[in-house]
C-alpha positions as CSV (number, residue, x, y, z in Angstrom):
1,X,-57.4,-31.3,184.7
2,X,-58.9,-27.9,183.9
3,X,-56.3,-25.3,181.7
4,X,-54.3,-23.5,184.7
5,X,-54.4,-26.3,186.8
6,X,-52.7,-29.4,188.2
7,X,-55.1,-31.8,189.7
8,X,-58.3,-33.5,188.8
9,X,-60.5,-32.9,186.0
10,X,-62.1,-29.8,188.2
11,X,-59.1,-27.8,189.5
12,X,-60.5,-28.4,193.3
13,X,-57.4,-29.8,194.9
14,X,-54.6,-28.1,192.5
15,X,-52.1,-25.4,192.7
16,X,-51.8,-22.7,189.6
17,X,-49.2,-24.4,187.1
18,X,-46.8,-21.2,186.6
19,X,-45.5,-19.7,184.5
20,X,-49.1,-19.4,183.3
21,X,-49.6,-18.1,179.3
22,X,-52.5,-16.3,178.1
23,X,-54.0,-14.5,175.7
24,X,-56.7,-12.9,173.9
25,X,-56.2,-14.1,170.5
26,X,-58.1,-17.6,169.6
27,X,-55.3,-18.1,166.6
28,X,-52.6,-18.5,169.6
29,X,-54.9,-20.5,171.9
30,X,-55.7,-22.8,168.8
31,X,-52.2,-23.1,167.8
32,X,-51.1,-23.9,171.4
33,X,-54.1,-26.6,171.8
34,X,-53.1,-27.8,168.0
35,X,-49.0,-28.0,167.9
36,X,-48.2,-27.2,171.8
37,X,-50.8,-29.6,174.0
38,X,-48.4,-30.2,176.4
39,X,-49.1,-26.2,177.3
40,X,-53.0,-26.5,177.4
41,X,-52.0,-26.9,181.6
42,X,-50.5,-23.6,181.5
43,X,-53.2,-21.8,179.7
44,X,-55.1,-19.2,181.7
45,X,-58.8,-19.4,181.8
46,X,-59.1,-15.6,181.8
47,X,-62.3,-14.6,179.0
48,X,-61.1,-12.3,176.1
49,X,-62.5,-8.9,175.8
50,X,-65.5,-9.6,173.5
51,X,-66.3,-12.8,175.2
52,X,-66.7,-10.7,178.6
53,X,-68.8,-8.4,177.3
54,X,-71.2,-10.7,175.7
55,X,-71.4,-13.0,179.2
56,X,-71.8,-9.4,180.8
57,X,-74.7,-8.5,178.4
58,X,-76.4,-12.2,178.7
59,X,-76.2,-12.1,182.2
60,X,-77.6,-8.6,182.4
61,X,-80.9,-9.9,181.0
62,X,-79.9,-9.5,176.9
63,X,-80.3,-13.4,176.5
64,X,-83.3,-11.7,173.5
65,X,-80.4,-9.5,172.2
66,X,-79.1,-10.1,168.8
67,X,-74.8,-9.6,169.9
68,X,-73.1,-8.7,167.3
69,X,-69.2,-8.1,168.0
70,X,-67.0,-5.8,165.4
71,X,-63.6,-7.2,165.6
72,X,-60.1,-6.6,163.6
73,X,-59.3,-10.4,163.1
74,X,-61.4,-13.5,161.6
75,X,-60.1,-15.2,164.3
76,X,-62.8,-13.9,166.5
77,X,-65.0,-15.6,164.3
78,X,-63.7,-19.0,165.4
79,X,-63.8,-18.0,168.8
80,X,-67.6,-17.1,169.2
81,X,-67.9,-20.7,167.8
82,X,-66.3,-22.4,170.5
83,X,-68.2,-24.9,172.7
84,X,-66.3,-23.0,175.4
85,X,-68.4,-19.9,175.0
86,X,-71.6,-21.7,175.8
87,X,-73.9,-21.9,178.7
88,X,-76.6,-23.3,179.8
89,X,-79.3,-20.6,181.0
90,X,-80.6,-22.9,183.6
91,X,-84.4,-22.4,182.2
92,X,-84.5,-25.4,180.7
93,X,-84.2,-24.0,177.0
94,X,-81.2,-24.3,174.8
95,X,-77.6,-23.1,175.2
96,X,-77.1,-19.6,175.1
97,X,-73.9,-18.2,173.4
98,X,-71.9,-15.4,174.3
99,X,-71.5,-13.4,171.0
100,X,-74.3,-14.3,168.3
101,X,-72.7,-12.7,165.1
102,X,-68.6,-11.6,164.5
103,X,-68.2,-9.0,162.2
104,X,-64.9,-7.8,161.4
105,X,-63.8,-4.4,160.6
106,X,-63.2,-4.6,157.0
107,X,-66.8,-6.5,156.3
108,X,-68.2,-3.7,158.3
109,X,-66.6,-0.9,156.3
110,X,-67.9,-3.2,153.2
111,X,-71.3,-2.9,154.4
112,X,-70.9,0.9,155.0
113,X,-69.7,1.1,151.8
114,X,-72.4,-1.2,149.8
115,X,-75.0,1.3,151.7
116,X,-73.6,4.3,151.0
117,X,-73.4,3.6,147.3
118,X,-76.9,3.2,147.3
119,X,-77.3,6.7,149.0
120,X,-76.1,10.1,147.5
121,X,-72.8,10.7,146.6
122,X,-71.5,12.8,149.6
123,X,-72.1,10.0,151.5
124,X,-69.8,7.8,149.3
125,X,-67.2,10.3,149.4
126,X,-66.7,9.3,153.4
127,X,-66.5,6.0,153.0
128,X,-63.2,5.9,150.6
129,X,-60.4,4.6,151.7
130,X,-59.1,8.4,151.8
131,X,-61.7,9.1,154.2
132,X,-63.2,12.2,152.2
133,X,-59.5,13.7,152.0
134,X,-59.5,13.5,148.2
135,X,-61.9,17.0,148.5
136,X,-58.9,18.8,149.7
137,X,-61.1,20.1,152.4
138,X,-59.7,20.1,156.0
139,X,-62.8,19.3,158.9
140,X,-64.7,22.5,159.9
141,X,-63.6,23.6,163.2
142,X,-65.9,23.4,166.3
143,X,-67.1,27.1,166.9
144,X,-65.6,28.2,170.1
145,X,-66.8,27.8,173.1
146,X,-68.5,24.5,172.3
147,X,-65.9,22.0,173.4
């Protein structure tokens, strides 16, 4: 029966199994599906954050789009991987996927970082892990009347 569900394999003719557990973190789902099976009836089937948007941005026409999502945790790596996160764009062609390409935060500041090196210094300065502060400098205030 499908995750949230008591029944047959579809959910048709079953009642919500309650309490119901979710979350948006693939590490806990894996970890429930890998140690806790006897919970997969109880998991929700509610998408995570970054999953939504990239159905949302497929669906909108941006099946052409490179998606790239910036996320805190490799885990999001794992879950843009999952067969779950697949679909079939009913054109014949192949499966299209939610997310194309997970970035995390800290290989995106290592990016930022590699291409600011190459730039001028200034540049450089921001992306240390001071932010800049090292100068000693506070940020300029907005003149007034601009906010």
């Amino acid at each position: 029966h499908a995750p949230g569900r008591q029944g047959d394999a579809d959910g048709a003719d079953g009642a919500w199994v309650l309490p119901m557990v979710t979350s948006a973190c693939p590490g806990w789902v894996c970890t429930v599906e890998k140690l806790h099976p006897h919970l997969i009836p109880r998991l929700g089937t509610s998408r995570s954050p970054m999953a939504t948007a990239g159905r949302l941005l497929r669906l909108g026409g941006g099946r052409d789009v490179l998606h790239v999502a910036v996320m805190p945790c490799f885990d999001k790596k794992m879950e843009a991987g999952r067969r779950d996160f697949l679909w079939d764009d009913g054109a014949g062609g192949a499966e299209v996927k939610d997310v194309d390409l997970v970035l995390t935060t800290s290989e995106l500041l290592s990016l930022v970082r590699d291409a600011a090196g190459a730039c001028d210094t200034d540049a450089a300065d921001l992306c240390r892990d001071d932010g800049g502060a090292h100068r000693g400098t506070a940020p300029a205030a907005l003149p007034a009347g601009s906010a």
